[in-house]
C-alpha positions in Angstrom: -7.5 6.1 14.2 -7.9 3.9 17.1 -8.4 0.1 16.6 -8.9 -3.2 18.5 -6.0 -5.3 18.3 -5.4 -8.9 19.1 -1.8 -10.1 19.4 -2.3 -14.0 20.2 0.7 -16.7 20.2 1.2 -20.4 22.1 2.7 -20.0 25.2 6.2 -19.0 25.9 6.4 -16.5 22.4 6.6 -13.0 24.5 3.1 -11.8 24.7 4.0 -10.5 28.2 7.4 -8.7 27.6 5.7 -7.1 24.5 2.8 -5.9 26.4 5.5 -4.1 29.2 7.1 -2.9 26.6 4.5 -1.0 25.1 3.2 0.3 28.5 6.9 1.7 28.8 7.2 3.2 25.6 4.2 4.8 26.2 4.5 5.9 29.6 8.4 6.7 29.1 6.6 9.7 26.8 4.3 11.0 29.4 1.1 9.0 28.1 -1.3 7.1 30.4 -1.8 3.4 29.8 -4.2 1.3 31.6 -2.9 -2.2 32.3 -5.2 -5.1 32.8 -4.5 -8.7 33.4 -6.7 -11.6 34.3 -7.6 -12.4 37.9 -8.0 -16.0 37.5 -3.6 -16.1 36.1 -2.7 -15.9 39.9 1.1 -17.7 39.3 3.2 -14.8 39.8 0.7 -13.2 42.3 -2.7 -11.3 41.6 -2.8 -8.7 39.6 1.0 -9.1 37.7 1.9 -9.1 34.2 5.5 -10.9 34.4 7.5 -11.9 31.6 9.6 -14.7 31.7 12.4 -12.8 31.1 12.4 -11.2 34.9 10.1 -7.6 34.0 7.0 -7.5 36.1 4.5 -5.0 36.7 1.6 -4.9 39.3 -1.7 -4.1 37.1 -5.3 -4.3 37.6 -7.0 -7.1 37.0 -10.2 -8.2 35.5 -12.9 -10.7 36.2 -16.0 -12.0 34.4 -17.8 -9.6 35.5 -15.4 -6.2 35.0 -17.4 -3.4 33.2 -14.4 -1.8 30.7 -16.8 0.9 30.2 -17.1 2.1 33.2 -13.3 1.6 34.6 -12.2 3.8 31.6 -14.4 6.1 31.8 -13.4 7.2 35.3 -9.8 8.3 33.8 -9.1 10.9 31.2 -7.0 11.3 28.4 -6.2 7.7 28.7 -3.6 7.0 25.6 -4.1 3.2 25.4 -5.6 0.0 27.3 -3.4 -3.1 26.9 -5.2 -6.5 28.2 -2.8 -9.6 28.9 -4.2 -13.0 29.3 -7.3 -11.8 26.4 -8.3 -15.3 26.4 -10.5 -15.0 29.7 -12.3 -12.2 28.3 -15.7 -12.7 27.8 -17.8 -11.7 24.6 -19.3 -8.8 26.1 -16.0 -7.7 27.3 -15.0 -7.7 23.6 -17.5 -6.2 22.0 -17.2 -3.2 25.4 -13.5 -3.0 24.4 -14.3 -2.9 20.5 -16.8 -0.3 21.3 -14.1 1.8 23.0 -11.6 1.2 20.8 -13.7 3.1 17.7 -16.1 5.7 20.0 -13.6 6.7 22.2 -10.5 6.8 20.4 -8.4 4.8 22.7 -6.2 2.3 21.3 -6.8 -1.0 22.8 -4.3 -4.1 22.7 -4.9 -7.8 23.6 -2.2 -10.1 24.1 -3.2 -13.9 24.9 -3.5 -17.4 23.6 -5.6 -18.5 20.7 -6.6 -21.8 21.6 -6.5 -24.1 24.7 -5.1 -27.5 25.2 -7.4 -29.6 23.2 -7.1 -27.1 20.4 -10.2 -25.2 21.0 -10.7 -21.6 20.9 -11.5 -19.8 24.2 -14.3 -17.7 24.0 -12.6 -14.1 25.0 -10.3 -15.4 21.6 -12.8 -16.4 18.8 -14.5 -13.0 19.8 -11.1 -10.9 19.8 -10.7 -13.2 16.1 -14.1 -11.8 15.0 -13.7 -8.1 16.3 -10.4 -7.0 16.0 -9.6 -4.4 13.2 -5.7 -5.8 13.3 -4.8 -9.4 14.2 -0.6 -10.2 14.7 0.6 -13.9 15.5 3.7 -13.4 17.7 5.8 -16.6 17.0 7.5 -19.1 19.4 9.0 -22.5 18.4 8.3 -26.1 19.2 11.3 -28.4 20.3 11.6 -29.9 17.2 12.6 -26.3 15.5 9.3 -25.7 14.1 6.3 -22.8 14.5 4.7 -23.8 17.6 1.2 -23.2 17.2 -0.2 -25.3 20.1 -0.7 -25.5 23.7 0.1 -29.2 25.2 -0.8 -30.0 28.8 1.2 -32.2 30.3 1.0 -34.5 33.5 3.9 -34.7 36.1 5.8 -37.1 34.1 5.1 -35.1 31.5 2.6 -36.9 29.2 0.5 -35.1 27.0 -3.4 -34.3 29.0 -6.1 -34.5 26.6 -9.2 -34.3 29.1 -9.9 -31.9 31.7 -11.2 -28.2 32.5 -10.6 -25.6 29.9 -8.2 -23.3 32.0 -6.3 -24.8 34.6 -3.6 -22.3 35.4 0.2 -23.3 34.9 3.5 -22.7 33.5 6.1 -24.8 31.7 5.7 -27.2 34.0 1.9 -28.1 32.5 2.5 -27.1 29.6 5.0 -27.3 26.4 4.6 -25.1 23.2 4.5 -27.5 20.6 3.6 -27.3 16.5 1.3 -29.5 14.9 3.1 -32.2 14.1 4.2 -32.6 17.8 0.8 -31.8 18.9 -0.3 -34.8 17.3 2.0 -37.3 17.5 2.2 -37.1 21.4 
């Protein structure tokens, strides 16, 4: 039975390397995986799931306005779709994947963060948190040893951000995984 999943983490916990590895356990048994990655995560180039490990893979990408639907159903016998960076989904993307997920049989996995730097959900999240049939919290830890659970922005001298856009793309150099405590006490 094919299901929705929803594999969210902070930053820095693996989401990435998982999803490759998937697509290559997959693939390395003759199944076709569609790979999708958000087009507005352009720091290792458009289109690229990269781990920070060094594996990268050139994938398609999605936008706002990507029709799942319609992309999938121009491929047969597709095995399973695996989305990295789920957060920039939007709700009707969810409920699209959802729908092919449970009417056409395809398995479909989203890897990506729960919340954003003020602690709010993104809106491609609290749908995947609603819809999903199997939700899995990879974990990562803060610097004090503890679960990291949040996503701190940080300025050039690296104080903690509490005011800005909603996504502003970055790495480790905007921002730190960090648990609650930290999260709060910064």
């Amino acid at each position: 039975m094919a299901k929705l999943f929803f594999r969210y983490a902070a930053m820095n916990a693996g989401k990435s390397t998982a999803l490759l590895q998937v697509a290559h356990n997959y693939e390395e048994r003759g199944h076709t995986v569609r790979i999708f990655t958000a087009a507005v995560d352009d720091r290792y180039g458009q289109g690229k799931v990269t781990s920070r490990l060094g594996p990268q893979r050139q994938t398609e990408v999605f936008t706002r306005d990507t029709d799942f639907r319609e992309l999938l159903a121009a491929t047969p016998r597709i095995a399973c779709v695996l989305i990295d960076e789920a957060q920039f989904l939007t709700k009707p993307q969810v409920w699209a994947l959802h729908e092919i997920a449970h009417l056409q049989h395809i398995p479909v996995i989203c890897y990506g963060l729960r919340t954003d730097f003020q602690g709010e959900l993104f809106p491609g999240s609290a749908s995947l948190l609603g819809l999903a049939d199997e939700m899995d919290e990879m974990k990562t830890i803060c610097d004090c040893g503890r679960k990291a659970t949040m996503n701190m922005r940080v300025d050039a001298s690296g104080r903690k951000q509490t005011e800005g856009a909603q996504v502003e793309i970055g790495g480790n150099s905007r921002y730190r995984s960090v648990c609650g405590r930290c999260f709060r006490a910064a």
